[in-house]
N, C-alpha and C positions, 0 to 999 in steps of 0.2 A: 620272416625273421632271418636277419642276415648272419655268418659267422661269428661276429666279434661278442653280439649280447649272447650270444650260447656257448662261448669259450668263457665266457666272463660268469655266465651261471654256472656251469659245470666247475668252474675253480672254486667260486665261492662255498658251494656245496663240499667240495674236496677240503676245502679248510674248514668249513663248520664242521666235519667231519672228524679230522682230525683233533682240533681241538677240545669236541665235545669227547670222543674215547681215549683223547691221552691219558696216559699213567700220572696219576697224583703227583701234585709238586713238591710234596712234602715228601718223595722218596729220595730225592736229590736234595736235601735238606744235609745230610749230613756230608752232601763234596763241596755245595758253596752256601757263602752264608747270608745271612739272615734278610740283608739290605736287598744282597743283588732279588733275593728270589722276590722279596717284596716286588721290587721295580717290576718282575718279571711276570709276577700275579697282575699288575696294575694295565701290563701291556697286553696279555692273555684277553683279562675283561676287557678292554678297548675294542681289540681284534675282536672276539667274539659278538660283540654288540655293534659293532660295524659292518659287519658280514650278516647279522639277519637282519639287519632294515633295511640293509640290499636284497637280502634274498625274499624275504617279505611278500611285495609289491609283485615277484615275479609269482610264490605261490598264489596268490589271492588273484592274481590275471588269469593263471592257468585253472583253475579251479573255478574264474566264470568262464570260462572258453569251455570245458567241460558239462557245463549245465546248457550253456547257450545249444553244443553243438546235440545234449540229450532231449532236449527242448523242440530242437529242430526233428530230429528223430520221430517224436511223438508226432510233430504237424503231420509227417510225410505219410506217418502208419494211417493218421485219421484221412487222410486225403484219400489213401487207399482204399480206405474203408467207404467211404461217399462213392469211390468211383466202382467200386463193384455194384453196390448198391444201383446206382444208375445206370451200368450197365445191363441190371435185372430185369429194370422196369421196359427194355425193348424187347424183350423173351416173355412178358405178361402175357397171360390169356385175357383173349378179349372176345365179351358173349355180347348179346343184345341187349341194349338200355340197362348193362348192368358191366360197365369197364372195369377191370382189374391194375391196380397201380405198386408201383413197389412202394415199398416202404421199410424205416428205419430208424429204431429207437438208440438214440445217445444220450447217456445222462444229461438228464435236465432238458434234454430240447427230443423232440419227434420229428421228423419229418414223414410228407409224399414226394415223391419223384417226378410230380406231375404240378402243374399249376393254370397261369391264366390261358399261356397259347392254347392248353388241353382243354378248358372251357371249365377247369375250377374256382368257388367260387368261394366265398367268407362264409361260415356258419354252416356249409355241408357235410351231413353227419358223416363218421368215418366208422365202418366196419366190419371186422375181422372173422372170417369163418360163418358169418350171417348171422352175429353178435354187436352190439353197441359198442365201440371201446371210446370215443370221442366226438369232435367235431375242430373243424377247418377253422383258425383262429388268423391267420395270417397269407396272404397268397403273392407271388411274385412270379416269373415269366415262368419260369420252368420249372421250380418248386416251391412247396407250400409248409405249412407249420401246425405241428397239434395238437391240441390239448386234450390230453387222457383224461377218463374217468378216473383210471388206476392213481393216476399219481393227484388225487385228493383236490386238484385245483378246480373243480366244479361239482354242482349237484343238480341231480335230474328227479323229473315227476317220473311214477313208476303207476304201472298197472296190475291189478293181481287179478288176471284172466278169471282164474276159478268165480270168485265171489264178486269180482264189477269191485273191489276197493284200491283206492291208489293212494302213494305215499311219495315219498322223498325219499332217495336215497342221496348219501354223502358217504367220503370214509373219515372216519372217527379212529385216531390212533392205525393201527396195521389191520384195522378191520373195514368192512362196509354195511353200515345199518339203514335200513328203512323205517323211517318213523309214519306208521299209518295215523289216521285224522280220528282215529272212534277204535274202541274194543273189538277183535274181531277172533276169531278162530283162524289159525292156520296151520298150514299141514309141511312138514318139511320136504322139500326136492320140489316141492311147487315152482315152479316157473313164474317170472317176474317180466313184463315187458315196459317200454316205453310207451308214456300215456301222451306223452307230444304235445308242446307249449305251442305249434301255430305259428311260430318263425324259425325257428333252427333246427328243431329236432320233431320227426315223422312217426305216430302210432305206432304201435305195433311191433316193436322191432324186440326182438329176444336181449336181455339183459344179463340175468341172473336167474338164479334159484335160492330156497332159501333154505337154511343151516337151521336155525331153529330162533326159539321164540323167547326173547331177552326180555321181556316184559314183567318188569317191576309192579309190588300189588298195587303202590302208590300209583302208579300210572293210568293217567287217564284214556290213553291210546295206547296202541299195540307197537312193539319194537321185536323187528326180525335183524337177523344176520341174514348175512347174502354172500353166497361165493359166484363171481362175476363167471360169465361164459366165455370170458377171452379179458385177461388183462391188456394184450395189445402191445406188449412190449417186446414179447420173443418173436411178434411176426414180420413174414417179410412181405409179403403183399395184403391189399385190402380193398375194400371196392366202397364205394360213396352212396350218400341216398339223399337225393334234396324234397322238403316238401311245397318248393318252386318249383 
């Protein structure tokens, strides 16, 4: 922005300024009379109305130059935030047939820090603290995508070790319920595992436990609450399980 348009905003403001706090016209009413002050009201409103649709055009520019450059701000903090994140995933522990990867939850999207060249594949379950929390929805060179349990966008068969019965769990509003197949007894803090469908997701694997027993007298089946053994959101590293 060169000298001329910022001598030329800075006066315009100087005189919307002035005009907008001068002293009433009507107090100089009684030195001159009636005609001139008309003329003079007439020229007043001109002036003022010519000076903000200049001035205008300069607020509404500076004011997107402000969003643009808060805008920018925000890319640069998330950029940040990816690159620590990545930088994690080379300080992983790495044990036998069981690799540790970093990882990183952003509203609305999950990532791993690892992908095809690491030998990640589509549908490999993803596991936090030796807990279920998703599976591998998307993979590309170096990172991959994934879809939580926690955030409602899938539902898995469950097993309930004690009694050999398995159900569905989903979440339902801010909760997580499993709806078993038949009436059954159960005991709260019981442990819930994955009953494993045979292409994506592996037996076995610890899920949840259960809250208690929601079950309506109407109900033909049994309905538990479930508090998950890892949402999967606050962590930052997790390790995979394929049943390939």
């Amino acid at each position: 922005m060169n000298s001329r348009p910022k001598l030329g905003f800075i006066l315009a403001i100087f005189f919307l300024v002035v005009l907008q706090y001068a002293p009433p016209i009507s107090q100089y009413r009684h030195k001159y009379g009636n005609t001139f002050l008309q003329h003079f009201d007439s020229i007043h409103s001109i002036i003022f109305t010519t000076l903000s649709a200049a001035v205008n055009p300069w607020k509404s520019a500076l004011a997107a130059q402000r969003e643009n450059e808060i805008l920018e701000l925000q890319n640069r903090a998330l950029s940040s935030q990816l690159a620590s994140y990545q930088s994690a995933t080379f300080s992983a522990t790495m044990k036998k047939d069981n690799q540790t990867f970093g990882f990183a939850y952003i509203p609305h999207r999950s990532l791993l820090f690892a992908g095809s060249n690491e030998g990640i594949r589509q549908d490999m379950s993803v596991l936090s603290q030796g807990a279920f929390i998703g599976i591998i929805s998307s993979v590309r060179s170096e990172i991959s995508d994934v879809v939580l349990l926690a955030d409602g966008d899938m539902q898995i068969a469950l097993q309930y070790p004690r009694i050999q019965k398995s159900a569905i769990l989903r979440k339902e509003g801010s909760r997580y319920i499993a709806r078993f197949f038949s009436k059954i007894d159960v005991t709260a803090g019981d442990f819930l595992m994955t009953l494993g469908d045979g292409e994506k997701i592996p037996p076995g694997v610890p899920v949840g436990t259960i809250i208690s027993d929601e079950t309506a007298p109407a109900d033909p089946y049994s309905v538990v609450s479930v508090r998950l053994l890892s949402v999967g959101q606050d962590s930052q590293f997790v390790n995979l399980r394929s049943i390939r």
